[in-house]
Residue frames as a rotation matrix with the C-alpha (Angstrom) as fourth column:
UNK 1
0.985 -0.114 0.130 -19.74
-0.004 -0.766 -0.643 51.11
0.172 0.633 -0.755 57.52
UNK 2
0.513 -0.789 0.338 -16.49
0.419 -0.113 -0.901 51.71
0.749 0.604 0.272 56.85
UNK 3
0.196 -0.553 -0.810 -13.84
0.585 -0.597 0.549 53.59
-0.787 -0.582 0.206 59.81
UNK 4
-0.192 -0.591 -0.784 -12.22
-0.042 -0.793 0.608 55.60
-0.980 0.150 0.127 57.21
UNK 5
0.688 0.144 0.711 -12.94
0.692 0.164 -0.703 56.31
-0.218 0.976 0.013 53.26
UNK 6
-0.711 -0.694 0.115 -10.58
0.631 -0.557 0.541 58.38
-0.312 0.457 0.833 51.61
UNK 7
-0.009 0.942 -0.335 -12.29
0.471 -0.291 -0.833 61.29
-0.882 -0.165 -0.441 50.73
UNK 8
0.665 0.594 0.453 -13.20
0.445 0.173 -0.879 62.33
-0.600 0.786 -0.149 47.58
UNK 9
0.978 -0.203 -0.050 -11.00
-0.209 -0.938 -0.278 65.19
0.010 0.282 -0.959 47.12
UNK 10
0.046 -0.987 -0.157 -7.75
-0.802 -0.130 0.583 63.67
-0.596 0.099 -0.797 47.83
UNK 11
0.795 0.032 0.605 -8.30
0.477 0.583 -0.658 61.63
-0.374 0.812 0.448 44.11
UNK 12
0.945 -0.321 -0.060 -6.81
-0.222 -0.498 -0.838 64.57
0.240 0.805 -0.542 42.81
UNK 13
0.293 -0.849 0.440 -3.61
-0.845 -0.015 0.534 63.83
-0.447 -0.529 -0.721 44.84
UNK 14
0.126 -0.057 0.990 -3.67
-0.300 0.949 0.093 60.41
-0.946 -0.309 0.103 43.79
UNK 15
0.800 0.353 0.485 -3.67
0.480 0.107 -0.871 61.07
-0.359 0.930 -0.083 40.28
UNK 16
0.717 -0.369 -0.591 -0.89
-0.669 -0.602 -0.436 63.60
-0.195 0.708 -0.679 40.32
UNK 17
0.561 -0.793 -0.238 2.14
-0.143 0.190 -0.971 63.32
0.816 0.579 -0.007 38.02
UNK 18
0.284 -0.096 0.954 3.52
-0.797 -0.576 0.179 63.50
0.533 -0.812 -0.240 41.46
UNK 19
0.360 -0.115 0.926 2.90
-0.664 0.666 0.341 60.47
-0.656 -0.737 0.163 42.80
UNK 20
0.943 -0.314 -0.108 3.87
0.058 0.478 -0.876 58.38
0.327 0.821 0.469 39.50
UNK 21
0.567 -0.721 0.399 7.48
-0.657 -0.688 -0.309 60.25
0.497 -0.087 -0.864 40.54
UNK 22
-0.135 -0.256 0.957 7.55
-0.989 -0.029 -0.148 59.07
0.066 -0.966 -0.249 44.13
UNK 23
0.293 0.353 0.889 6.29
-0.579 0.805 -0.129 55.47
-0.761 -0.477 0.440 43.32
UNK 24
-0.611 -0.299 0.733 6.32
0.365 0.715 0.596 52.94
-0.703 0.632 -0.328 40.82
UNK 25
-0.723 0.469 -0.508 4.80
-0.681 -0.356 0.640 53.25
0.119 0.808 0.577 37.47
UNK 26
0.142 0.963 0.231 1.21
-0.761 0.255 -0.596 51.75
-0.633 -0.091 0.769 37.21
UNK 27
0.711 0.260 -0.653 2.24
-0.701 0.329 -0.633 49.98
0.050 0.908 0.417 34.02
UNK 28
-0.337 -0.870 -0.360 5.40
-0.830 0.455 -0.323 48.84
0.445 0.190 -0.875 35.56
UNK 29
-0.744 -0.194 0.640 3.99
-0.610 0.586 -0.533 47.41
-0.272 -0.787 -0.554 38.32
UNK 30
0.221 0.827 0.517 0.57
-0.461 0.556 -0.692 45.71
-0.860 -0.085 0.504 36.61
UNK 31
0.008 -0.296 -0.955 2.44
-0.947 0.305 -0.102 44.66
0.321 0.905 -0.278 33.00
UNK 32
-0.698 -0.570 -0.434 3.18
-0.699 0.674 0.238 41.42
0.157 0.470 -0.869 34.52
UNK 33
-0.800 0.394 0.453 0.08
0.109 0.837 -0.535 40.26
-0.591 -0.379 -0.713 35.48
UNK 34
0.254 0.929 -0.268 -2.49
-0.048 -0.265 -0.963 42.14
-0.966 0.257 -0.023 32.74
UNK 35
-0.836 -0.483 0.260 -2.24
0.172 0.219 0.961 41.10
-0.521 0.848 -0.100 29.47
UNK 36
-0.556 0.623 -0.550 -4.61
-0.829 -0.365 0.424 42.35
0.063 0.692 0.719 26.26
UNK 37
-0.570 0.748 -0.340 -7.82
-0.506 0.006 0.862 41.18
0.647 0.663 0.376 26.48
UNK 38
-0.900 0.084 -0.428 -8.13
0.431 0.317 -0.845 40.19
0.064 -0.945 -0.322 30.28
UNK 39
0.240 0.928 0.283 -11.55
-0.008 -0.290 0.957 41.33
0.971 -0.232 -0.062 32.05
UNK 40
-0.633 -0.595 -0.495 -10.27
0.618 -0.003 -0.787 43.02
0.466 -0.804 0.369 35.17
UNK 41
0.681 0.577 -0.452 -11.96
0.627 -0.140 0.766 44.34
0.379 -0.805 -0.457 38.67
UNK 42
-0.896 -0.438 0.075 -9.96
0.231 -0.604 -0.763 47.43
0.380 -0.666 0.642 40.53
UNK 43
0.357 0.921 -0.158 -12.46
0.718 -0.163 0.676 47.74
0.597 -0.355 -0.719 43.14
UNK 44
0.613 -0.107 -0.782 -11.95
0.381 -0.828 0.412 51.42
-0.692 -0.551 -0.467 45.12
UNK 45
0.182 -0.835 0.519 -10.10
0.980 0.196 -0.028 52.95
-0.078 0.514 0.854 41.95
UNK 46
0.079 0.129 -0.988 -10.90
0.309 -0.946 -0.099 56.78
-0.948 -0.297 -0.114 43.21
UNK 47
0.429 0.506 -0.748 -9.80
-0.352 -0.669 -0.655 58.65
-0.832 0.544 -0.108 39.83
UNK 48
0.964 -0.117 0.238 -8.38
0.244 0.742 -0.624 55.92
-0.104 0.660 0.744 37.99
UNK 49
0.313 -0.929 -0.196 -4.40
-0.938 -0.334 0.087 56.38
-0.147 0.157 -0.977 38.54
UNK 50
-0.741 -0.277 0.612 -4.17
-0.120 0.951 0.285 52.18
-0.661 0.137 -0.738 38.07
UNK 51
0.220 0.857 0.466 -7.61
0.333 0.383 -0.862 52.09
-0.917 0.344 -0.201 35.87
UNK 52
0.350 -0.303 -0.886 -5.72
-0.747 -0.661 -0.069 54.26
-0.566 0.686 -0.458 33.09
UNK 53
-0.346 -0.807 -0.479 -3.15
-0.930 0.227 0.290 52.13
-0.125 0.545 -0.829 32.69
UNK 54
-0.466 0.399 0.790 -5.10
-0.047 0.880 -0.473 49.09
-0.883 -0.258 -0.391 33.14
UNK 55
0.582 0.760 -0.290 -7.63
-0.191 -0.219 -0.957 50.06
-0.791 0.612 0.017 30.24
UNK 56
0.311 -0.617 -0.723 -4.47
-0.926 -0.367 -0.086 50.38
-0.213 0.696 -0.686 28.25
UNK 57
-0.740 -0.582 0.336 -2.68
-0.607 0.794 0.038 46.84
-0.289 -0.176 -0.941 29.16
UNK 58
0.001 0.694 0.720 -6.39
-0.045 0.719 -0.693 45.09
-0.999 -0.032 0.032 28.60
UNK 59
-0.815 -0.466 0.345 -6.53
0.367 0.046 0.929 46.76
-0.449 0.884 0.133 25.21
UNK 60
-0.712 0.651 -0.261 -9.60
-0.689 -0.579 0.436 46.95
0.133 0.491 0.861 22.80
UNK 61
0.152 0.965 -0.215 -10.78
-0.633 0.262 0.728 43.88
0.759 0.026 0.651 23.78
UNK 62
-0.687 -0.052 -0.725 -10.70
0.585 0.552 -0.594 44.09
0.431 -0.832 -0.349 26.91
UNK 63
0.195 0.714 0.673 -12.64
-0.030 -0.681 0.731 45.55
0.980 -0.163 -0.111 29.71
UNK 64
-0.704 -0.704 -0.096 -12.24
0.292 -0.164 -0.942 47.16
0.648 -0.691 0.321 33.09
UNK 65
0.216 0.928 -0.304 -14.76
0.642 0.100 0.761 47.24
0.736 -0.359 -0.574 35.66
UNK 66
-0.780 -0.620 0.082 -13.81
0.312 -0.500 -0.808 49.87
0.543 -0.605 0.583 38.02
UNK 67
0.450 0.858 -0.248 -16.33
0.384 0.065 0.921 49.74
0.807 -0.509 -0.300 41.25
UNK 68
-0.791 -0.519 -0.324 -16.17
0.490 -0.221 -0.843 52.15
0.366 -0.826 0.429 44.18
UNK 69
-0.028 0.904 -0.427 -18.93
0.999 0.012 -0.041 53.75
-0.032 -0.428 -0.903 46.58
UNK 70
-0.278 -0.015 -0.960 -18.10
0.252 -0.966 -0.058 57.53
-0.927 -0.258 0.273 45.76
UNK 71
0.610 0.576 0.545 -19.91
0.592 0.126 -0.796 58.87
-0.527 0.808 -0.264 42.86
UNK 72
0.726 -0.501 -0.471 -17.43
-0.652 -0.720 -0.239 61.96
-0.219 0.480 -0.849 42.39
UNK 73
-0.216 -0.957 0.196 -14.44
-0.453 0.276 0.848 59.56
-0.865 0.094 -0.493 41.82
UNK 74
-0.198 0.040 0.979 -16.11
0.705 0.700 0.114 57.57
-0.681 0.713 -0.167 39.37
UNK 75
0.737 0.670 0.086 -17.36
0.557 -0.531 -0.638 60.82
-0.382 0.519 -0.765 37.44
UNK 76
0.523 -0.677 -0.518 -13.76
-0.643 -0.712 0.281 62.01
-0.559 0.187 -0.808 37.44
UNK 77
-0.372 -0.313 0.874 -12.54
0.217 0.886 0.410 58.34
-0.902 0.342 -0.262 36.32
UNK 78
0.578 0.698 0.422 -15.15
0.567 0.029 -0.823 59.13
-0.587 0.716 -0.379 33.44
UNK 79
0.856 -0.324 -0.403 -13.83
-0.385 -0.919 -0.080 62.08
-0.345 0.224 -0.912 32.74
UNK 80
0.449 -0.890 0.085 -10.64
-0.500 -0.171 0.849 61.11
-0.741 -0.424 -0.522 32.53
UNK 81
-0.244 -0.199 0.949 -10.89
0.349 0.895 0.278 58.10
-0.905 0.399 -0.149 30.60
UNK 82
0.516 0.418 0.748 -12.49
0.723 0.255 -0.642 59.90
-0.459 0.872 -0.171 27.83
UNK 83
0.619 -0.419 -0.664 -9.99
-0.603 -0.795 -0.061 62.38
-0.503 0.438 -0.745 27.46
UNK 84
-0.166 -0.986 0.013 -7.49
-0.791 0.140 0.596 59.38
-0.589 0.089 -0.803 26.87
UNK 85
0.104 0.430 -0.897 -9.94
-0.982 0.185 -0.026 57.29
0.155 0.884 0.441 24.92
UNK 86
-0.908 -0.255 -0.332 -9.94
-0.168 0.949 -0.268 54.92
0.384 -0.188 -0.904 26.84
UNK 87
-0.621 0.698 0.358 -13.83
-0.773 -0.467 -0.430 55.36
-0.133 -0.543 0.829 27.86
UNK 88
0.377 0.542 -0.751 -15.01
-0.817 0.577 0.007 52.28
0.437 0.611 0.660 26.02
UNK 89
0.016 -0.111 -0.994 -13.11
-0.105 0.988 -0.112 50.04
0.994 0.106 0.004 27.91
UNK 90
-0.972 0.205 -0.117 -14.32
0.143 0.119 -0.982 50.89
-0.187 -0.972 -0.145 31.47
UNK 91
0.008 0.998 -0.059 -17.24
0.310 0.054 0.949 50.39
0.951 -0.026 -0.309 32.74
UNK 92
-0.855 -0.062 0.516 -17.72
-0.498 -0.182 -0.848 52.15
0.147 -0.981 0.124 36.35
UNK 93
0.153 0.910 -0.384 -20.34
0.281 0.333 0.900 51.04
0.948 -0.246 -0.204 38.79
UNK 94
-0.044 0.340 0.940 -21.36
-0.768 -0.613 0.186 52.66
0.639 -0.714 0.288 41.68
UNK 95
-0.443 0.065 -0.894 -21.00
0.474 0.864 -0.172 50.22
0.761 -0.500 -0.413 45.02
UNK 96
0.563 0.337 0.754 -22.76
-0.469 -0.621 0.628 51.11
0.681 -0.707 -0.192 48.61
UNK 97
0.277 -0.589 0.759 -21.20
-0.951 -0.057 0.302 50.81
-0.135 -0.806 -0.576 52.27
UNK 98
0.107 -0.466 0.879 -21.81
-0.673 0.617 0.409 46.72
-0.732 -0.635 -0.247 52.36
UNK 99
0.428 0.271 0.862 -21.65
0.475 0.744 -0.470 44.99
-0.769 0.611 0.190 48.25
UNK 100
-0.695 -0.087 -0.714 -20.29
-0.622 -0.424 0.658 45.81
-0.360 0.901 0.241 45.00
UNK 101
0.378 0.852 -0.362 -22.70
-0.604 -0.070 -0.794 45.16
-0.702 0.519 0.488 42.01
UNK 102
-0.434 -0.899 -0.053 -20.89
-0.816 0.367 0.446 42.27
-0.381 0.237 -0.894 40.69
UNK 103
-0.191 -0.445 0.875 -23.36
-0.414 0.844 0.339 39.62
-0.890 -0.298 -0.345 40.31
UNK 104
0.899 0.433 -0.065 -24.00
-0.140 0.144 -0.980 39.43
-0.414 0.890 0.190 36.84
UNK 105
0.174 -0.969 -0.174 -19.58
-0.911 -0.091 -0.402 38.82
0.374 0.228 -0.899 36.59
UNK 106
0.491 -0.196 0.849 -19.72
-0.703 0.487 0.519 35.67
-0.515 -0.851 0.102 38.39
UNK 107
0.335 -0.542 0.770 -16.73
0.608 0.749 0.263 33.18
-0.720 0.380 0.581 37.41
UNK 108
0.867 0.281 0.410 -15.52
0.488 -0.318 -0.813 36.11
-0.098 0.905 -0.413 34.53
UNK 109
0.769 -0.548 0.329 -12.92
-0.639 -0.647 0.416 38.04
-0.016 -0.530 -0.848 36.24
UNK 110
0.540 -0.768 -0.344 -8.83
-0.034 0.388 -0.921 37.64
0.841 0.509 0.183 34.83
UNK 111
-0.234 -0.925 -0.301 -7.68
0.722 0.042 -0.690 39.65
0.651 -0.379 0.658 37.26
UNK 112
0.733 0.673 0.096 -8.25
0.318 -0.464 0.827 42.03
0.601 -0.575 -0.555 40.37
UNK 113
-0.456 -0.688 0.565 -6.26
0.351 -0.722 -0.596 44.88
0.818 -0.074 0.571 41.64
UNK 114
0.770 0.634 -0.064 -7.00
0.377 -0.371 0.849 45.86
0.514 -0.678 -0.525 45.15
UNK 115
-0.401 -0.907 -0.127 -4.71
0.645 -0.181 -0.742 48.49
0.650 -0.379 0.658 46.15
UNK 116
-0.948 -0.145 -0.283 -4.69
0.304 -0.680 -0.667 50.21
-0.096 -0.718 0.689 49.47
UNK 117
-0.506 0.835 0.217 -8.59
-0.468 -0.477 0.744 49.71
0.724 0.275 0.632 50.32
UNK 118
0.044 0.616 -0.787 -9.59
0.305 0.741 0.598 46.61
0.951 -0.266 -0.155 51.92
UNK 119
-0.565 0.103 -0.818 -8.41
0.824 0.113 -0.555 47.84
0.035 -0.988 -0.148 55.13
UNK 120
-0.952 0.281 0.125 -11.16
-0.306 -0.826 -0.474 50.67
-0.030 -0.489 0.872 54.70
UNK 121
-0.080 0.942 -0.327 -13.79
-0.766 0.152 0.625 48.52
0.638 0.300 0.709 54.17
UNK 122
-0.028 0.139 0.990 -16.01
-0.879 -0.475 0.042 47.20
0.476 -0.869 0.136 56.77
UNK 123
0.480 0.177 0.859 -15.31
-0.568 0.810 0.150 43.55
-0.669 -0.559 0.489 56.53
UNK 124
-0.295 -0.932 -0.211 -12.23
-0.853 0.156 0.498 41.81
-0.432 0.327 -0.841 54.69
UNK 125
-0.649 0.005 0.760 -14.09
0.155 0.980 0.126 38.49
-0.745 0.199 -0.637 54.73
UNK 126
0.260 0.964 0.060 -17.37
0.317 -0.026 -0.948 39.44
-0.912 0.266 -0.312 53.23
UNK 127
0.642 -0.013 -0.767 -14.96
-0.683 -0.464 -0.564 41.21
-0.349 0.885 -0.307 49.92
UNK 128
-0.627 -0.779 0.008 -12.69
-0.746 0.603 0.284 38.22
-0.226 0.172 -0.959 49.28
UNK 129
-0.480 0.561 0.674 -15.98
0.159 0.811 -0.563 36.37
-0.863 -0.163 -0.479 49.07
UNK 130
0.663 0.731 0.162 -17.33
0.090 0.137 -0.986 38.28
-0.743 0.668 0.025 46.16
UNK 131
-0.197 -0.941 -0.275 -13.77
-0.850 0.024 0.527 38.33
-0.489 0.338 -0.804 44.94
UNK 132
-0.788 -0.538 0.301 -13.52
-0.381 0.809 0.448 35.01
-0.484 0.238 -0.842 44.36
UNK 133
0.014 0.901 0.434 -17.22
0.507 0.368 -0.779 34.45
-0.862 0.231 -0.452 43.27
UNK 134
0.675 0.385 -0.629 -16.04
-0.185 -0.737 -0.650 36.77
-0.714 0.555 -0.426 40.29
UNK 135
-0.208 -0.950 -0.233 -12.68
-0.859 0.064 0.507 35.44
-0.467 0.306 -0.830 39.41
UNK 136
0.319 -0.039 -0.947 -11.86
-0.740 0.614 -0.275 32.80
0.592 0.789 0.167 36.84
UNK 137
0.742 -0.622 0.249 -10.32
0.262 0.612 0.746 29.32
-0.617 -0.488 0.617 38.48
UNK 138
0.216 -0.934 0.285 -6.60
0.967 0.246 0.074 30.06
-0.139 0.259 0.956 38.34
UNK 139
0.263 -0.243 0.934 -7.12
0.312 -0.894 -0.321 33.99
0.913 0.375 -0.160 37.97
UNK 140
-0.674 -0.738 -0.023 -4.71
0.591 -0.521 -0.616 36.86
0.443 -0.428 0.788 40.14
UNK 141
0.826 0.563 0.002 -5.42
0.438 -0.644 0.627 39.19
0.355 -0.517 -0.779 42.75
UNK 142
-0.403 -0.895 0.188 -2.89
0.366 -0.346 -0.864 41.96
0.839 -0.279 0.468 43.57
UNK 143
0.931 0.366 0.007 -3.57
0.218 -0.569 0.793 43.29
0.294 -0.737 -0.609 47.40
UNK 144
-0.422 -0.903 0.077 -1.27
0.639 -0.357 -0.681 45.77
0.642 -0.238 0.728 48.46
UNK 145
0.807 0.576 0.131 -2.51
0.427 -0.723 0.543 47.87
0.407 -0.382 -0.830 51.27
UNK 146
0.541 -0.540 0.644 -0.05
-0.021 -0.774 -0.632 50.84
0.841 0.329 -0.430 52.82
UNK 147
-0.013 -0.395 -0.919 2.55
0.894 0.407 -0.188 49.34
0.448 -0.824 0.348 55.43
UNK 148
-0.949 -0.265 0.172 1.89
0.034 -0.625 -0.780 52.83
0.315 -0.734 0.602 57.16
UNK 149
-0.572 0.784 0.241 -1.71
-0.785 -0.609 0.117 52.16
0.238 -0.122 0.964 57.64
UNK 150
0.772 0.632 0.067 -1.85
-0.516 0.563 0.645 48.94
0.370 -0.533 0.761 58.00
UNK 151
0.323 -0.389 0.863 -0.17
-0.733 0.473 0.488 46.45
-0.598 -0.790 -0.133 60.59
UNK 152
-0.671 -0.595 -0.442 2.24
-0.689 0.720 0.076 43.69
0.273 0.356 -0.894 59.76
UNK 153
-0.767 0.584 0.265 -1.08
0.016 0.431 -0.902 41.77
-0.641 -0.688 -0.340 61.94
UNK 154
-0.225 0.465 -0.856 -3.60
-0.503 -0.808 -0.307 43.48
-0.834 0.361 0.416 60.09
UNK 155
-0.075 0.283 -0.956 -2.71
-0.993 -0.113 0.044 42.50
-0.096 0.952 0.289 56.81
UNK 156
-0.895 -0.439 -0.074 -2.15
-0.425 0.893 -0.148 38.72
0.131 -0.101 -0.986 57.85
UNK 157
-0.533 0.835 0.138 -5.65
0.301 0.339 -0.891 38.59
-0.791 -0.433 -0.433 59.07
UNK 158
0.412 0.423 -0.807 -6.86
-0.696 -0.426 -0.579 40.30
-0.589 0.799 0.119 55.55
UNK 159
-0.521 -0.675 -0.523 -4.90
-0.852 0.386 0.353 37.06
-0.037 0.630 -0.776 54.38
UNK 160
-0.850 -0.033 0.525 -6.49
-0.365 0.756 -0.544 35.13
-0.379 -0.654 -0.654 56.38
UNK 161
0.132 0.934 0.332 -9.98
-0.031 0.339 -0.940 35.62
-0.991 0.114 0.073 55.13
UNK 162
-0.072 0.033 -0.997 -8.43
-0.997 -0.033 0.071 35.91
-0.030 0.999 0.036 51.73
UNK 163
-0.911 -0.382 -0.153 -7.69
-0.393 0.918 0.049 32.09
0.122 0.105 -0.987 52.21
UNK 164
-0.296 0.916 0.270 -11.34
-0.036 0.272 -0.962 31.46
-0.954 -0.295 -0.047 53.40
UNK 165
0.312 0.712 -0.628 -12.92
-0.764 -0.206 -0.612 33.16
-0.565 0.671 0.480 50.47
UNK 166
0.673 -0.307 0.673 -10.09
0.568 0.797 -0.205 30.03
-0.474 0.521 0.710 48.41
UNK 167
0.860 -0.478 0.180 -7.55
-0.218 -0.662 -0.717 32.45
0.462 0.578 -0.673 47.50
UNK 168
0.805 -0.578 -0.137 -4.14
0.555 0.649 0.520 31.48
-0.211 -0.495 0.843 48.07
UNK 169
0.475 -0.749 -0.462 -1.26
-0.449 -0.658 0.605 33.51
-0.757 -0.079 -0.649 48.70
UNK 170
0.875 -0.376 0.305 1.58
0.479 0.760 -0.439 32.63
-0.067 0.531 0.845 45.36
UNK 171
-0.246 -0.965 0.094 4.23
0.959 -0.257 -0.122 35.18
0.142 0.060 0.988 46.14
UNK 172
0.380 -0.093 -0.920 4.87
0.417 -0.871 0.260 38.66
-0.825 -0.483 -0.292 47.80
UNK 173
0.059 -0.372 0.926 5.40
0.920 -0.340 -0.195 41.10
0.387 0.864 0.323 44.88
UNK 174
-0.358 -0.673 -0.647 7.85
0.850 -0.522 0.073 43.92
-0.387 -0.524 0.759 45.78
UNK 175
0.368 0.396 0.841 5.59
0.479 -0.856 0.194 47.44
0.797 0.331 -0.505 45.67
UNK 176
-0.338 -0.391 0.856 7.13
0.480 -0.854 -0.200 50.59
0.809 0.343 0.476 47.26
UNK 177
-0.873 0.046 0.486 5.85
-0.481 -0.247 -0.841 50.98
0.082 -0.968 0.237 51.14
UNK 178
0.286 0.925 -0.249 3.23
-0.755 0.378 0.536 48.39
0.590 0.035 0.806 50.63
UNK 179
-0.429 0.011 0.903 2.44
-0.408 0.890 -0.205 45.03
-0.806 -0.457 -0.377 52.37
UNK 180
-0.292 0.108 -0.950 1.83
-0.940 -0.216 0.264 43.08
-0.176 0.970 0.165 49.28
UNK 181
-0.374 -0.170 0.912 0.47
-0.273 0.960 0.067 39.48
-0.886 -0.224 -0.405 48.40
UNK 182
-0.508 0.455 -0.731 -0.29
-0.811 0.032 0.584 38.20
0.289 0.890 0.353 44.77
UNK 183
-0.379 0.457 0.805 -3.41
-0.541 0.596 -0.593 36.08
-0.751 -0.660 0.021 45.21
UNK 184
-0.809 0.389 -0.441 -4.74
-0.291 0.387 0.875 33.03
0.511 0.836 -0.199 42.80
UNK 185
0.068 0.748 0.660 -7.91
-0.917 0.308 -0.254 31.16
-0.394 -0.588 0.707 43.13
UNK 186
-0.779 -0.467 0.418 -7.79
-0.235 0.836 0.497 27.50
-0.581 0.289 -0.761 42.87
């Protein structure tokens, strides 16, 4: 199990207009890598403050998978998405402590947002493995995880097994108190 989930309740935080303010923009920071009609993964997307805009950048024919192990986040994500009509192009799915429900995606996946999660989950190698067993050859992974939560150590060793899983580091994209690494698979 996990050390730490985020707990349900502070989604709403994560969602507010607030943090947009204080950070980048979702749209600034994922325009260059999501483009209309991708088939993207945001695994841990709590109430969808990157799945919004994501849904948007994929388009109509695209689709967003948005997989996390709390049921209230995904039920607000719902929520959310159909106010903005964007409900057709997510799909939640419900994950438990040690898998996401993924394998019916193998080799499908454009792209994959993983912001500020992996270090709460209970084993870096084991998700970079079904990472990459989902991704296209040649498709992106953003990981950014919070340089105040994790170590400059830390996040190297969350590289490390990214490289196992065949994911290669292709450049450090500049996010806003993160540790950041844009990942391809070969």
């Amino acid at each position: 199990m996990a050390k730490h989930v985020c707990p349900w309740w502070v989604g709403y935080l994560l969602t507010s207009p607030l943090r947009r303010w204080l950070s980048e923009s979702p749209e600034d920071l994922l325009a260059p890598f999501v483009q209309d009609g991708m088939t993207v993964l945001e695994p841990g997307p709590g109430m969808g403050f990157f799945t919004l805009p994501l849904a948007q950048l994929v388009g109509p024919a695209g689709r967003v998978f948005a997989v996390d192990i709390q049921p209230k986040m995904l039920s607000v994500l719902r929520k959310r998405a159909a106010e903005k009509g964007l409900a057709d192009r997510i799909e939640t799915r419900l994950a438990d402590q040690d898998s996401m429900p993924l394998s019916d995606l193998k080799g499908t996946i454009d792209f994959v947002l993983a912001f500020a999660m992996v270090h709460e989950l209970p084993s870096a190698e084991v998700f970079f493995r079904h990472v990459a067993a989902v991704l296209k050859p040649g498709a992106l992974l953003l990981l950014a995880e919070p340089a105040g939560h994790v170590t400059p150590e830390r996040f190297q060793q969350e590289l490390a097994a990214a490289r196992q899983a065949g994911l290669e580091a292709v450049s450090q994209p500049t996010v806003r108190r993160s540790l950041t690494a844009l990942l391809r698979k070969a």
